[in-house]
C-alpha positions as CSV (number, residue, x, y, z in Angstrom):
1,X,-5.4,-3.2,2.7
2,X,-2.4,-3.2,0.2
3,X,0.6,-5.2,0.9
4,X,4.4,-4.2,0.3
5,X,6.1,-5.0,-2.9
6,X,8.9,-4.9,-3.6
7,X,10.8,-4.8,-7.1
8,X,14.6,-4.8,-8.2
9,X,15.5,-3.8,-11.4
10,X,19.2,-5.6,-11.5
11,X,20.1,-3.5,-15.0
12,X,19.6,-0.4,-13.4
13,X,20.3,-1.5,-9.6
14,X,17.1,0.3,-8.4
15,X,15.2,-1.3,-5.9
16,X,11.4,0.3,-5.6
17,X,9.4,-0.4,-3.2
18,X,5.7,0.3,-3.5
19,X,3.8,0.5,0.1
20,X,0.4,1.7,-1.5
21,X,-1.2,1.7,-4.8
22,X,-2.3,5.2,-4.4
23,X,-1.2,7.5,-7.9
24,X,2.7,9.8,-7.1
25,X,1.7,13.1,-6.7
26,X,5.0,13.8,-5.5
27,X,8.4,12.8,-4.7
28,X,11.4,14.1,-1.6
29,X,14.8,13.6,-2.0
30,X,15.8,11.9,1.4
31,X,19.5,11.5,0.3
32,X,21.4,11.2,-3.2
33,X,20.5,7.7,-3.6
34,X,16.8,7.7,-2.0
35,X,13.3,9.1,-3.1
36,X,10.5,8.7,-1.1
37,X,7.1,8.8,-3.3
38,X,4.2,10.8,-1.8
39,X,0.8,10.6,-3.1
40,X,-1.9,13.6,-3.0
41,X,-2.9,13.6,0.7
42,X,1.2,13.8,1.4
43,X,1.4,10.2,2.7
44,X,4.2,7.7,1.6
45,X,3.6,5.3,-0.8
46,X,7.1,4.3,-2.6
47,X,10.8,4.0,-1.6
48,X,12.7,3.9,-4.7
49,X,16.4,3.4,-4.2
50,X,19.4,3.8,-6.7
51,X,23.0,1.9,-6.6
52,X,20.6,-0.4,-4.0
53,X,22.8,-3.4,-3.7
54,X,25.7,-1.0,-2.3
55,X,22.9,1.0,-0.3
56,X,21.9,-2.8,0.8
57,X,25.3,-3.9,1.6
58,X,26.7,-0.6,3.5
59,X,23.3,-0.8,5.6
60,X,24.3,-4.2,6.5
61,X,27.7,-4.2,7.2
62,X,27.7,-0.9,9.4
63,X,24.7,-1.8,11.7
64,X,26.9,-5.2,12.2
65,X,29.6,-3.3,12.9
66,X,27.8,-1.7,15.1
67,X,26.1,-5.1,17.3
68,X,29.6,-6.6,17.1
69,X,31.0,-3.3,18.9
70,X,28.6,-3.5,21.4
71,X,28.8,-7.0,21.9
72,X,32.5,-6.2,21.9
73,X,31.9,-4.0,25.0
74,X,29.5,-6.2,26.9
75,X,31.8,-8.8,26.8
């Protein structure tokens, strides 16, 4: 079984994460900043995302935003 890697390529802020080491056949577009790698059989086997400490940090912050708001509500 593979494992996950993950790299991050601080020059180019591009984190890529590799989830099999089957060969890219193909790539989709799942937003500007995201590509998902496919290989042959159409499965996933990369993530590789651009401007990925603001991707990183925007991900954070709004689902935070988000428990605090609900907590917000509970409370």
């Amino acid at each position: 079984m593979n494992k996950t890697r993950m790299t991050y390529f601080k020059e180019e802020d591009i984190l890529h994460i590799v989830i099999s080491n089957e060969k890219e056949a193909n790539s989709i577009e799942l937003s500007p900043n995201i590509t998902a790698e496919i290989d042959e059989k159409g499965e996933l086997i990369g993530i590789e995302i651009l401007d990925a400490s603001s991707f990183i940090r925007d991900s954070i912050l709004e689902s935070s935003q988000a428990k605090i708001l609900e907590f917000k509500k509970a409370g």
